[in-house]
KOLROTOR-851919 format. One record per residue: residue number from 1; residue in one letter; x, y, z of N, C-alpha, C in turn. Coordinates in pm, 1 decimal. Example, Ala and Ser with C-alpha at 12.3 -4.5 7.8 and 13.67 -1.06 7.14 Angstrom:
// KOLROTOR-851919
{lumti 1 "A" {1319.0 -569.0 780.0} {1230.0 -450.0 780.0} {1320.0 -330.0 780.0}}
{lumti 2 "S" {1285.0 -225.0 708.0} {1367.0 -106.0 714.0} {1290.0 3.0 787.0}}
END
This chain:
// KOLROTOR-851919
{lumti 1 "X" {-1027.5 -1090.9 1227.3} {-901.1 -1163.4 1236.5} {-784.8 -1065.3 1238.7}}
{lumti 2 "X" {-678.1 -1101.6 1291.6} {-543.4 -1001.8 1301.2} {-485.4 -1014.5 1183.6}}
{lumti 3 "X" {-377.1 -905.9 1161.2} {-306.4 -887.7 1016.8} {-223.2 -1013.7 1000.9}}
{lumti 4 "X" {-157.0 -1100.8 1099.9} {-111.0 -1243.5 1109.3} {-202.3 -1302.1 1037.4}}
{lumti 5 "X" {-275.6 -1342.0 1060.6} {-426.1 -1444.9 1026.4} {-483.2 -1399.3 850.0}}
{lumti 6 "X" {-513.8 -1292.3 834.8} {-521.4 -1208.2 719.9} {-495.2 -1216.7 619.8}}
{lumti 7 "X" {-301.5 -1204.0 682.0} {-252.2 -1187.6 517.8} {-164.8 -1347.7 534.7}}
{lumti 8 "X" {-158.9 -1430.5 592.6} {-137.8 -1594.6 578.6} {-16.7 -1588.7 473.6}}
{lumti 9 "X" {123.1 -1479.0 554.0} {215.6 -1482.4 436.6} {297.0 -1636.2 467.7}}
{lumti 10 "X" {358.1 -1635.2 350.6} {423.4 -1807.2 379.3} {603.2 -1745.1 364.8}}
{lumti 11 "X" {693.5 -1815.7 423.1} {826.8 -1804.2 398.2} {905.7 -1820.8 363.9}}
{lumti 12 "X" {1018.6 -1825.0 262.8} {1052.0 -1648.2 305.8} {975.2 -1601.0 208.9}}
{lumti 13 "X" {954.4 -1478.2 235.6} {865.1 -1396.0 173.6} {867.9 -1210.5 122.5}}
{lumti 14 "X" {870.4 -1151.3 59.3} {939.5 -1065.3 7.0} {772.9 -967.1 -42.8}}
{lumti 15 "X" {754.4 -897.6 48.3} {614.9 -818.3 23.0} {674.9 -677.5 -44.6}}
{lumti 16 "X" {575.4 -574.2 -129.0} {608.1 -469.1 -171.5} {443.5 -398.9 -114.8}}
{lumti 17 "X" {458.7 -281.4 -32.1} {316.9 -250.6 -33.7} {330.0 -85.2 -97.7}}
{lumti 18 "X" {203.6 -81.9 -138.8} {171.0 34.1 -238.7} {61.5 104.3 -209.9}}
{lumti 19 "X" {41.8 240.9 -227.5} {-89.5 297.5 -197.1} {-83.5 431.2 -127.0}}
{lumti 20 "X" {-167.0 483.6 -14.0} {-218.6 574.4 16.3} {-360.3 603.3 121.6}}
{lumti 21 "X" {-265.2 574.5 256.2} {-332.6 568.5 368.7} {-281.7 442.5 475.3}}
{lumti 22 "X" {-157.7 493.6 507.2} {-108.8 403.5 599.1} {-51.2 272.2 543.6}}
{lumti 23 "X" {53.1 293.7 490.6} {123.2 169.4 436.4} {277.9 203.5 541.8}}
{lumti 24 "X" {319.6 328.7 588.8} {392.7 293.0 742.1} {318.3 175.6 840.0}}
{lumti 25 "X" {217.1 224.0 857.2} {184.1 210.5 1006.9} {126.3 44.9 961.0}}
{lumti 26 "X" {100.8 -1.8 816.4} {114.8 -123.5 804.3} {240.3 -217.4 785.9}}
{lumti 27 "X" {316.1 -147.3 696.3} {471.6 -212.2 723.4} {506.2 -235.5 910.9}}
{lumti 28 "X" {442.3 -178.6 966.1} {523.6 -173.9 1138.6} {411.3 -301.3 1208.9}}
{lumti 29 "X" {274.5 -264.9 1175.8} {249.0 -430.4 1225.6} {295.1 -507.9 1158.8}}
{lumti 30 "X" {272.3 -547.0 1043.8} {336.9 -677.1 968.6} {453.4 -696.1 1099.9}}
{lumti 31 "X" {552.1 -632.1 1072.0} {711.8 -665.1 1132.4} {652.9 -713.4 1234.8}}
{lumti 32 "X" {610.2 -643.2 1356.9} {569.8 -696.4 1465.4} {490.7 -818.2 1476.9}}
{lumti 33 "X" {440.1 -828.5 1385.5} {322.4 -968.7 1412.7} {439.4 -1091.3 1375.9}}
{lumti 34 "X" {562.6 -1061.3 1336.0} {682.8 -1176.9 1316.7} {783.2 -1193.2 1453.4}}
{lumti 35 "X" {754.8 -1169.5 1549.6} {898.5 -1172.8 1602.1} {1046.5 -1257.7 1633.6}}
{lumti 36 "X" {933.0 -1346.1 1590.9} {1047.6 -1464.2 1565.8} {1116.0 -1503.4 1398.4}}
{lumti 37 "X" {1120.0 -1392.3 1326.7} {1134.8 -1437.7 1207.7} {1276.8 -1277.5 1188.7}}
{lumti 38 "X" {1298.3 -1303.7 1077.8} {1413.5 -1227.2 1029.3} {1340.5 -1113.2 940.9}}
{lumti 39 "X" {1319.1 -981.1 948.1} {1297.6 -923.5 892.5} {1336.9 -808.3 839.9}}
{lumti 40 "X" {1348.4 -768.3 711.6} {1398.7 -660.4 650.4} {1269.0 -526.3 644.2}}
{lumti 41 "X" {1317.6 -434.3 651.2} {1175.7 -324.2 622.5} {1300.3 -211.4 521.3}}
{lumti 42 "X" {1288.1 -204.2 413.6} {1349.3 -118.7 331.3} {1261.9 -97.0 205.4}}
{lumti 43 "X" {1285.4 92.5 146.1} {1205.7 154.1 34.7} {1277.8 99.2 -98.7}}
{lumti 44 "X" {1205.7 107.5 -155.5} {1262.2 85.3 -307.5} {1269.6 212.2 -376.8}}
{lumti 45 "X" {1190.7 345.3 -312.4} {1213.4 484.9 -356.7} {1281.6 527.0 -232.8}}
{lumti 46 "X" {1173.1 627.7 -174.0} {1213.5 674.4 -16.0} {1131.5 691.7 76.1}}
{lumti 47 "X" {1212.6 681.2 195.4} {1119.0 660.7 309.4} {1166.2 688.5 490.4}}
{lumti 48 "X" {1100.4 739.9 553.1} {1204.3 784.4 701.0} {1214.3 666.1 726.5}}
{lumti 49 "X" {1311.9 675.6 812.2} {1377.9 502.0 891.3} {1265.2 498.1 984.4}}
{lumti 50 "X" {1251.1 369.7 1048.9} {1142.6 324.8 1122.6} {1217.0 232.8 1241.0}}
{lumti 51 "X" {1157.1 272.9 1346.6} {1198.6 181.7 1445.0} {1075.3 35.7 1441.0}}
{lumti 52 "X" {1067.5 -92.0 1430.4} {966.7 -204.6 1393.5} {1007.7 -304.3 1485.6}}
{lumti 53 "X" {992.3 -273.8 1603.3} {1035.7 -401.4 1706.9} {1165.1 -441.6 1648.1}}
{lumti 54 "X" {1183.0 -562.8 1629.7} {1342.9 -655.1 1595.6} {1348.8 -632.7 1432.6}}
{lumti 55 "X" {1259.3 -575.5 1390.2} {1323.2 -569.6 1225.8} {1440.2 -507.6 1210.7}}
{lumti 56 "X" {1471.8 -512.8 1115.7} {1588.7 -418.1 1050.0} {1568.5 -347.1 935.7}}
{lumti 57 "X" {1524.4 -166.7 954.7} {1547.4 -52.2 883.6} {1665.2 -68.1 805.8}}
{lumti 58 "X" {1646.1 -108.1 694.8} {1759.8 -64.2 613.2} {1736.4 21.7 489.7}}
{lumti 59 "X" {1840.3 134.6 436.9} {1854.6 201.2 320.9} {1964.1 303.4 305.8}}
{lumti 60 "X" {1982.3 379.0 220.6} {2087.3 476.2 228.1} {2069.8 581.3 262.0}}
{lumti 61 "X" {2091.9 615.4 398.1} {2059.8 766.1 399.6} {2095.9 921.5 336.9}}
{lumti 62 "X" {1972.4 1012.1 301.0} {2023.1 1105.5 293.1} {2021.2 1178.2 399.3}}
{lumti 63 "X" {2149.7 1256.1 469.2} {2134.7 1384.8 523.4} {2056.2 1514.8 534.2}}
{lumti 64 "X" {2039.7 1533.5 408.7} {1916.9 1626.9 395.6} {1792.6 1631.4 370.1}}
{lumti 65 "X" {1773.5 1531.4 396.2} {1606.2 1500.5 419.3} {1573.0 1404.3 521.9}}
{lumti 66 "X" {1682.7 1338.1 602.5} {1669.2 1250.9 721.4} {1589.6 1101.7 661.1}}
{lumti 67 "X" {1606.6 1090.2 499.3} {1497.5 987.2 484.8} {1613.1 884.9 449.6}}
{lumti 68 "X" {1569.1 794.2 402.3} {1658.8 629.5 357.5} {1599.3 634.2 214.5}}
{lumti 69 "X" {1735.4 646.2 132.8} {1658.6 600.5 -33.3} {1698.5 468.2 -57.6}}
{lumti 70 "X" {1641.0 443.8 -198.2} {1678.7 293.2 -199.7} {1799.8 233.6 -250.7}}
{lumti 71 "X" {1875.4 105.4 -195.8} {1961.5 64.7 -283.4} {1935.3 39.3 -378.7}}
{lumti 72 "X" {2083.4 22.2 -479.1} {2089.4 -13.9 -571.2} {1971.3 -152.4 -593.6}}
{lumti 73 "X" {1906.5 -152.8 -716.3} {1845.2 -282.5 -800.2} {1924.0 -453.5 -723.0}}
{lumti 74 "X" {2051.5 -421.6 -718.7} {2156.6 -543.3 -712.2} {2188.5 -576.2 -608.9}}
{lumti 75 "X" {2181.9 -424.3 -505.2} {2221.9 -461.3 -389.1} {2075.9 -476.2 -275.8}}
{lumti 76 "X" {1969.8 -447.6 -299.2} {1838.2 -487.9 -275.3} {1806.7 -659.8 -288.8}}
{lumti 77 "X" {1819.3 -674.8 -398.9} {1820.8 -813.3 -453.7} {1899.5 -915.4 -358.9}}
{lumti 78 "X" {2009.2 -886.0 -366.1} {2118.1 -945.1 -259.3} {2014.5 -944.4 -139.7}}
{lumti 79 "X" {2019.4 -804.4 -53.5} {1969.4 -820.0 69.1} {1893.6 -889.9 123.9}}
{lumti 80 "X" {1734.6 -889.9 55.3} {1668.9 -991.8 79.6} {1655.9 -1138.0 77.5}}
{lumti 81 "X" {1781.9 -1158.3 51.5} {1832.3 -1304.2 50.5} {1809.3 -1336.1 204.0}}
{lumti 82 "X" {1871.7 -1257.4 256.4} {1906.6 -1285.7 393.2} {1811.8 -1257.8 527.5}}
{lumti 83 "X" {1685.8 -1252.0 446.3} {1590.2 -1242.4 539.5} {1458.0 -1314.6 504.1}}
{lumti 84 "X" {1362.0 -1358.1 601.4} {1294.6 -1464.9 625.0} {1161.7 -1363.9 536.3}}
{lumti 85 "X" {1159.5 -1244.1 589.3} {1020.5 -1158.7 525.8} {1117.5 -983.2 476.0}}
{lumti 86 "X" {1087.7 -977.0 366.0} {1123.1 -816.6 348.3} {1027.7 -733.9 319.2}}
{lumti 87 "X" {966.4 -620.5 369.0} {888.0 -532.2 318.6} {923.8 -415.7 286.5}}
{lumti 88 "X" {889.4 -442.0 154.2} {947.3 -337.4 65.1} {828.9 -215.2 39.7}}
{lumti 89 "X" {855.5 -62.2 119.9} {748.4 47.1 69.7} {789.4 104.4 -67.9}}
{lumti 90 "X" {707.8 99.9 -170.4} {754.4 115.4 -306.8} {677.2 250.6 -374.1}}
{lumti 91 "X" {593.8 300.7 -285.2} {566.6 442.5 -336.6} {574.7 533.5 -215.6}}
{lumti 92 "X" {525.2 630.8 -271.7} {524.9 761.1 -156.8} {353.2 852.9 -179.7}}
{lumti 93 "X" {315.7 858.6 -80.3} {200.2 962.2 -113.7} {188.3 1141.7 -38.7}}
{lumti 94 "X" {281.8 1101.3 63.1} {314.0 1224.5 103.1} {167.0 1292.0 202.3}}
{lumti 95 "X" {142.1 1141.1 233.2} {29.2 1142.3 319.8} {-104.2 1200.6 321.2}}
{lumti 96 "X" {-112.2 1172.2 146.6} {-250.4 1228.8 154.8} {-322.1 1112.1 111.8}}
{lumti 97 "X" {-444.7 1109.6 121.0} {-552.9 941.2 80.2} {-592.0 927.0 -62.4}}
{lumti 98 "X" {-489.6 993.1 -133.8} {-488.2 998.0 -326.4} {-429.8 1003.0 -331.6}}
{lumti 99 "X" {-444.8 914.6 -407.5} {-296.1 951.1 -567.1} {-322.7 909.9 -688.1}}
{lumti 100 "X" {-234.2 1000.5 -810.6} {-216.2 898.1 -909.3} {-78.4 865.7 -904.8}}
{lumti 101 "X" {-28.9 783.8 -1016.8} {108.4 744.4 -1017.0} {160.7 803.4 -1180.1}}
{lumti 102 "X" {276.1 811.1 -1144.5} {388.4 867.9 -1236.7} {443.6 744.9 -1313.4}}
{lumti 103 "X" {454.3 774.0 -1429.4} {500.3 653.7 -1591.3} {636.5 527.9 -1417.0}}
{lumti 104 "X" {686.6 632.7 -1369.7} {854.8 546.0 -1294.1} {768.0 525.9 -1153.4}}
{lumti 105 "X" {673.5 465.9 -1102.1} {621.9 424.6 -982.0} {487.1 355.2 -1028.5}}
{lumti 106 "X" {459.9 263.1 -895.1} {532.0 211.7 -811.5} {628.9 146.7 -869.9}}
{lumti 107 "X" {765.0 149.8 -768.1} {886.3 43.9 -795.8} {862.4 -76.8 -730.4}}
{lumti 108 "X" {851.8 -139.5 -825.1} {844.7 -331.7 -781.1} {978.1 -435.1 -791.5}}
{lumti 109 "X" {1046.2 -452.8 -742.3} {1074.6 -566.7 -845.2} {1044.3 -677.4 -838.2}}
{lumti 110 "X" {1101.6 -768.6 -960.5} {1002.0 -913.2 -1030.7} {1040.8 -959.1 -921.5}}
{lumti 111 "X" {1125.2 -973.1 -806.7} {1146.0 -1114.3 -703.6} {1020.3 -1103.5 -605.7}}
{lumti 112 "X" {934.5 -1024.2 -600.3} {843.2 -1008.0 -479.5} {726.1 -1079.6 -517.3}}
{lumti 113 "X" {691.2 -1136.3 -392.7} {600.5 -1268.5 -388.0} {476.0 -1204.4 -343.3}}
{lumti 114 "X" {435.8 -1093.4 -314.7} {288.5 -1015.6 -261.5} {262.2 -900.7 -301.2}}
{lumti 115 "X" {196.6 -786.7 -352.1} {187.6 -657.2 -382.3} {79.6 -628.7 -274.5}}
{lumti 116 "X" {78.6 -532.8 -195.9} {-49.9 -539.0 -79.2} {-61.3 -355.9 -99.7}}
{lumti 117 "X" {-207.1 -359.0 -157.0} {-208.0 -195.5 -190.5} {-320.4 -177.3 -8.8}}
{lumti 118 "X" {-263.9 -36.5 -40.0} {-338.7 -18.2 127.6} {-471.7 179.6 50.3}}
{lumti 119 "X" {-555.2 148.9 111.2} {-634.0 258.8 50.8} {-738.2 281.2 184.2}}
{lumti 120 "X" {-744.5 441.0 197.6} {-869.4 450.9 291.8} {-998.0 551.6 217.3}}
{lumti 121 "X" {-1053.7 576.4 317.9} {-1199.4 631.5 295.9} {-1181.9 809.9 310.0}}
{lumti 122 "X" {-1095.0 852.5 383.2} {-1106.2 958.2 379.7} {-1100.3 1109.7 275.7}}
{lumti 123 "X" {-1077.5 1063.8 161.6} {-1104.8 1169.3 107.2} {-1251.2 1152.7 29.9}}
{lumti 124 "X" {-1330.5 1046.0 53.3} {-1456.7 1053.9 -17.4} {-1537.2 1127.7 -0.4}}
{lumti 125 "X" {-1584.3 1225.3 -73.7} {-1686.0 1329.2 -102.8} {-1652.6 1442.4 -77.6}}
{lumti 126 "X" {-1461.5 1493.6 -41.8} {-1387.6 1588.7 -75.0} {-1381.2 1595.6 -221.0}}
{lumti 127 "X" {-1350.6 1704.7 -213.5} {-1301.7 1792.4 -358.8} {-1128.3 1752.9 -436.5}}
{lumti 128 "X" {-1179.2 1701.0 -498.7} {-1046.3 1676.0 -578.0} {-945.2 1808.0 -606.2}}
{lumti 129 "X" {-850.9 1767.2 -556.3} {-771.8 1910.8 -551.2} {-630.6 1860.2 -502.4}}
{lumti 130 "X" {-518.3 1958.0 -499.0} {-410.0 1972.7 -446.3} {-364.1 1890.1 -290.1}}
{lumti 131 "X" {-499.9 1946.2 -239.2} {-523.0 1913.7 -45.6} {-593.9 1769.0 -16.8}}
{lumti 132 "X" {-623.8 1700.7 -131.1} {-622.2 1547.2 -124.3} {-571.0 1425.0 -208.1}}
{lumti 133 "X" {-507.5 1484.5 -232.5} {-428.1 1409.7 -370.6} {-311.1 1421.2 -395.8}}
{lumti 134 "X" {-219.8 1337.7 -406.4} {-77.9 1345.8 -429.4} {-59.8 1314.8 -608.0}}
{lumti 135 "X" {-33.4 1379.9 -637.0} {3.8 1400.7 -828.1} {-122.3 1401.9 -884.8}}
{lumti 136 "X" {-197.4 1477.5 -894.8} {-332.7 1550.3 -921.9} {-365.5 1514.9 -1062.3}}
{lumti 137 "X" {-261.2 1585.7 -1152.7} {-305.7 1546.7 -1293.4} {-300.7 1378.4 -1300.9}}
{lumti 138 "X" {-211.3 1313.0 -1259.5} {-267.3 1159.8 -1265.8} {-392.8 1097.7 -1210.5}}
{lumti 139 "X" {-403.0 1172.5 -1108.2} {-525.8 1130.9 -1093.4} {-646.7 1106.6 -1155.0}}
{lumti 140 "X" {-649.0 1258.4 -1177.3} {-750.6 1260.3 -1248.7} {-775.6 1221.5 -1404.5}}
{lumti 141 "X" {-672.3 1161.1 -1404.7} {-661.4 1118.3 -1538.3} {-691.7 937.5 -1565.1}}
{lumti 142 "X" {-693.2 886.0 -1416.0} {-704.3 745.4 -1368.5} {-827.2 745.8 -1339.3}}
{lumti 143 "X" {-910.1 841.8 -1324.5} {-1046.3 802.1 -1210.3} {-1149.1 909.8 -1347.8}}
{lumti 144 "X" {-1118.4 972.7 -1474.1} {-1215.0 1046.4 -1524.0} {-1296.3 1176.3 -1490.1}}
{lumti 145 "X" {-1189.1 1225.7 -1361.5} {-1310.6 1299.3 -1248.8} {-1242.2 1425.5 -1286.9}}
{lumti 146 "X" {-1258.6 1569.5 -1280.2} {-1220.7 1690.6 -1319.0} {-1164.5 1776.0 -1187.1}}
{lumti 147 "X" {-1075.2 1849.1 -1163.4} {-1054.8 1933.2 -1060.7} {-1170.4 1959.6 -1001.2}}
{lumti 148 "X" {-1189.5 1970.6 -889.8} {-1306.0 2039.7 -817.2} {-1425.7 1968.2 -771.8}}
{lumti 149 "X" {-1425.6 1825.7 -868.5} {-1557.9 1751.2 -860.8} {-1500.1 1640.4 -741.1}}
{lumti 150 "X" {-1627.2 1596.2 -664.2} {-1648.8 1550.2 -535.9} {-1551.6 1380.0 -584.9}}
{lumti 151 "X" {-1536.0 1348.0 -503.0} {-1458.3 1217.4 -498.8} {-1553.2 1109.4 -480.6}}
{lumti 152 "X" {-1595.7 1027.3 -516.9} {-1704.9 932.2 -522.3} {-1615.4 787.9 -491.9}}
{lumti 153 "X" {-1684.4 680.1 -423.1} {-1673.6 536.8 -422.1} {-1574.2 534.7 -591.2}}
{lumti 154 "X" {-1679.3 522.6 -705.0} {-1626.2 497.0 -825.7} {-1511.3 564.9 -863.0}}
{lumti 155 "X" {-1462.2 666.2 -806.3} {-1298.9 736.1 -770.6} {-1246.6 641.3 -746.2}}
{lumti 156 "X" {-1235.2 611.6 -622.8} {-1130.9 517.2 -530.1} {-1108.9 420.2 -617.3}}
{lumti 157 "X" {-1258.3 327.5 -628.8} {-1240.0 264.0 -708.5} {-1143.9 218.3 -822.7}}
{lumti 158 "X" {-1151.6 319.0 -953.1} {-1087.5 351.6 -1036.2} {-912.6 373.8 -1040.8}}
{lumti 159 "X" {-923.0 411.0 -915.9} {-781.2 470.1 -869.5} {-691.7 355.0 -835.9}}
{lumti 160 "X" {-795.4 275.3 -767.7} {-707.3 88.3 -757.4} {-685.7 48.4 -893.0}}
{lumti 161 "X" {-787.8 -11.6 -938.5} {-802.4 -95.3 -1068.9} {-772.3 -34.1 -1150.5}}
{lumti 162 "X" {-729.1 79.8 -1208.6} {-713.2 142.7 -1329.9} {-553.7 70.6 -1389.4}}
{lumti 163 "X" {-538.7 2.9 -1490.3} {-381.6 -12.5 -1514.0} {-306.9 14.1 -1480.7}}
{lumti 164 "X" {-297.2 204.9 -1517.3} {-201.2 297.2 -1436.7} {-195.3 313.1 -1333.9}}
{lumti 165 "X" {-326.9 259.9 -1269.6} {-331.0 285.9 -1133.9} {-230.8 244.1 -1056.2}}
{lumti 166 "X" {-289.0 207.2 -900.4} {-244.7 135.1 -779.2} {-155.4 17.3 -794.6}}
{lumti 167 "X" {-223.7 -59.2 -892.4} {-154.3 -210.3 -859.1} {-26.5 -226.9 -1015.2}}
{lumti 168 "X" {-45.2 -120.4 -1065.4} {45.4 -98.5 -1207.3} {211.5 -125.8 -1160.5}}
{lumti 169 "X" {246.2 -216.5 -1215.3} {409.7 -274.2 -1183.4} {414.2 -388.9 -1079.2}}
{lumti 170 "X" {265.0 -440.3 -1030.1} {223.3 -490.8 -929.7} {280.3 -635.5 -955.5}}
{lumti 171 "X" {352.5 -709.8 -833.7} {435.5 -840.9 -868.2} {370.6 -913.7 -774.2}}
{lumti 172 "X" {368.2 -1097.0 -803.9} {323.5 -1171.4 -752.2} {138.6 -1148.6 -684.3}}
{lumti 173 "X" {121.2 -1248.1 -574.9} {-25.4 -1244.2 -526.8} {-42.8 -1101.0 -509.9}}
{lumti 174 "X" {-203.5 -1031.6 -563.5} {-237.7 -921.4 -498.4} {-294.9 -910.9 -396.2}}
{lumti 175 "X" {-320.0 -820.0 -267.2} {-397.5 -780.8 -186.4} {-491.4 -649.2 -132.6}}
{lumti 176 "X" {-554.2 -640.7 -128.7} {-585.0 -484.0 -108.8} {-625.6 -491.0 -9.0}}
{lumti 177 "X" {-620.8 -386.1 125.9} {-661.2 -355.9 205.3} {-729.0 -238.3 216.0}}
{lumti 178 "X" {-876.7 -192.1 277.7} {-937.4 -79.6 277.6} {-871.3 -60.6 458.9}}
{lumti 179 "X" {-827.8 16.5 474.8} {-768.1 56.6 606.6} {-868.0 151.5 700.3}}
{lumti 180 "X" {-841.7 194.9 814.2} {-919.8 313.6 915.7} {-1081.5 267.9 938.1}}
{lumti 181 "X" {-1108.0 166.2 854.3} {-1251.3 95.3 896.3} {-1259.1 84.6 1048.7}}
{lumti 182 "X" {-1318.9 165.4 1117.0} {-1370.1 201.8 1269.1} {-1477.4 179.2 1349.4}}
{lumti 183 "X" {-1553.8 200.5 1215.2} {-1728.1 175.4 1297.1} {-1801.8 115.8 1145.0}}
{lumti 184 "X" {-1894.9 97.7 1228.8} {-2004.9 32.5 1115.6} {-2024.3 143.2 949.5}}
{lumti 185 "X" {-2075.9 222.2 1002.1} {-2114.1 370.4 873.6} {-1953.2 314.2 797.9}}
{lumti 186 "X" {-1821.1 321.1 836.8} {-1731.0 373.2 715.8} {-1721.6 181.5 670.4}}
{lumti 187 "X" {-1743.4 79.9 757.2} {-1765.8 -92.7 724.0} {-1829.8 -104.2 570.3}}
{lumti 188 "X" {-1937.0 -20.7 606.9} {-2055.6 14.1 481.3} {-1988.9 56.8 330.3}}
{lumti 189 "X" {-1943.3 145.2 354.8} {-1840.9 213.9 275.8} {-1735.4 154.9 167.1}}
{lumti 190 "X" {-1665.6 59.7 290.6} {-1567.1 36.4 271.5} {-1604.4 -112.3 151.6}}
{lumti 191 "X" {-1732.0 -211.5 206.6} {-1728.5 -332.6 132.3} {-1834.2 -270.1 -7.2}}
{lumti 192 "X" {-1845.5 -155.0 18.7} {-1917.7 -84.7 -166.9} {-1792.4 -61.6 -235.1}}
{lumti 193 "X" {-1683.2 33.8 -174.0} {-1549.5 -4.6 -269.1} {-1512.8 -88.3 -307.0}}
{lumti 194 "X" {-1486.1 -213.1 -228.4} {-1429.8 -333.2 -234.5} {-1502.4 -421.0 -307.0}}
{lumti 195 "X" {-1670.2 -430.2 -353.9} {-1746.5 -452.1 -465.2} {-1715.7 -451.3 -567.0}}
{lumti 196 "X" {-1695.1 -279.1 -567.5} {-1687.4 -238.6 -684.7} {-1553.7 -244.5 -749.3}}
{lumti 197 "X" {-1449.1 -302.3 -700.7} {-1309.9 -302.9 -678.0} {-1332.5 -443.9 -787.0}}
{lumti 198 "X" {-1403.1 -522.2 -724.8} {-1422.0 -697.7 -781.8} {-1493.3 -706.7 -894.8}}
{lumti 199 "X" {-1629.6 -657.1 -913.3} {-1686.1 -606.2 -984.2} {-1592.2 -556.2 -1154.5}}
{lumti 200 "X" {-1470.2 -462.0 -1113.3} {-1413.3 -430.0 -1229.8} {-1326.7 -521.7 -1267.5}}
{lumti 201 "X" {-1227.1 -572.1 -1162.6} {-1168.1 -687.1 -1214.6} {-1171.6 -757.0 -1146.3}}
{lumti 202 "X" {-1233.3 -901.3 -1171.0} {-1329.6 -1026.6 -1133.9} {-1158.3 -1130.6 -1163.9}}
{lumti 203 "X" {-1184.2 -1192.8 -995.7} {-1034.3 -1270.7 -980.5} {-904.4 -1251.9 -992.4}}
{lumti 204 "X" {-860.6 -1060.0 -990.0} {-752.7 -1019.5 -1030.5} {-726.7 -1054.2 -902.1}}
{lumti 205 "X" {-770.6 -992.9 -784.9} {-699.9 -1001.0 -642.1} {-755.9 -1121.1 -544.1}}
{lumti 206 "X" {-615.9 -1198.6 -503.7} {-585.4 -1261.3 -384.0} {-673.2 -1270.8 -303.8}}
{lumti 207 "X" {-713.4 -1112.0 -217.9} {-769.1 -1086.9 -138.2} {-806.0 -976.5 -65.5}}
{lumti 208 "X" {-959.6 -937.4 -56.6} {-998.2 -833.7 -97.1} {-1046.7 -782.6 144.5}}
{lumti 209 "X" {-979.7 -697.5 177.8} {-984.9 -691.8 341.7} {-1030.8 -520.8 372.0}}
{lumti 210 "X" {-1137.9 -549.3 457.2} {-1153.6 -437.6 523.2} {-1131.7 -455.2 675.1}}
{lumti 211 "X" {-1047.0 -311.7 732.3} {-1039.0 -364.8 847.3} {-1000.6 -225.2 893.9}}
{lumti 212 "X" {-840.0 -253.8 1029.6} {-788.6 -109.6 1053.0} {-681.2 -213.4 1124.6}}
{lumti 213 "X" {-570.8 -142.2 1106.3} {-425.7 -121.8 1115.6} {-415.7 -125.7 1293.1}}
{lumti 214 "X" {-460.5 11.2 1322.1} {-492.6 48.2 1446.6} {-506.3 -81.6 1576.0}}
{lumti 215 "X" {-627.2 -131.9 1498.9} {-703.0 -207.4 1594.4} {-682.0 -366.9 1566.9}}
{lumti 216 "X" {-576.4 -363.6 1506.3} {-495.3 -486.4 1407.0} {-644.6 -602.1 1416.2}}
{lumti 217 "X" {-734.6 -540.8 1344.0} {-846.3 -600.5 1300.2} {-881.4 -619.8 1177.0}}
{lumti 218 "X" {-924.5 -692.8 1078.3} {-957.3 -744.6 951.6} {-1085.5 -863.4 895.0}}
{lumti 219 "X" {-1138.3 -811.8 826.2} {-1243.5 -860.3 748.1} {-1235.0 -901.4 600.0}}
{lumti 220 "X" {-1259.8 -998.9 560.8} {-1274.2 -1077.2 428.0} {-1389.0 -1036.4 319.5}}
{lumti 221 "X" {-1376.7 -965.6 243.0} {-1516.8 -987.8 144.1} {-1585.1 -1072.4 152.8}}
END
């Protein structure tokens, strides 16, 4: 099914997505799969501006980093008044397929009606380190695993569901998406995470999708 069909958002609607492995390139379908609707695409930390078909990029730019930070708490709040869907990117990973999170992230706030964490496969059975992981000591402090040791399913895992983890500050319905699902071998993969995802916490999430962004394709547990 397409990311329309998928994620069955209702309106207006005020999404925050979180994670590590394509939560751009999911904020840009979402927008697109609306075109007839009013949409906001703005960070609640920071984030480069995005061109999204008819949405509207909004944030404050800085000059020296070419990125958009976020408004004010008040003036965020306001904004999304005025739009039919807002998607709000509320962390940063700095594009690597890990992370842990810091005591002040993800930024949520209470008005958002979806939390949609996005997670892929690619650092499994890499080496936990610097070169796959964005804030290292959290990590490994979320998943039990030591510098150097291989990244396992029960990583990822851990790395969602852990309190501190992924979905920590997490508002309204949850969703998780396993993303870059391509072929059958990483399909495999992907519904042993997503098991084991349910498995730890039984009815926490909405809705549990493997699929790919790419190929604006999606699968249901």
């Amino acid at each position: 099914m397409r990311t329309i069909t998928a994620l069955a958002l209702d309106f207006p609607c005020v999404v925050a997505v979180v994670g590590c492995g394509g939560k751009t390139s999911l904020i840009d379908r979402i927008a697109d799969s609306y075109p007839e609707k009013r949409v906001l695409i703005s960070p609640t930390t920071k984030m480069f501006p995005m061109q999204a078909g008819k949405a509207d990029c909004r944030g404050i730019l800085n000059p020296s980093t070419g990125k958009f930070e976020a408004f004010t708490p008040c003036e965020l709040a306001d904004l999304v008044k005025h739009y039919d869907l807002s998607l709000l990117e509320a962390d940063g990973s700095r594009g690597k397929p890990c992370k842990g999170w810091r005591a002040d992230e993800p930024v949520i706030p209470e008005y958002v009606d979806k939390t949609i964490g996005v997670v892929t496969l690619n650092a499994l059975g890499r080496l936990a380190g610097d070169e796959w992981v964005h804030n290292l000591p959290q990590f490994l402090a979320l998943t039990g695993i030591r510098a150097g040791e291989r990244i396992e399913i029960r990583s990822l895992a851990d790395m969602v569901v852990n309190p501190a983890g992924m979905f920590k500050n997490s508002v309204g319905g949850k969703i998780l998406l396993v993303n870059q699902v391509e072929d059958g071998e990483t399909a495999i993969r992907a519904r042993l995470l997503l098991h084991a995802v349910q498995a730890a916490r039984p009815g926490y999430f909405e809705k549990l999708l493997l699929g790919s962004v790419r190929r604006d394709h999606w699968e249901a547990l």
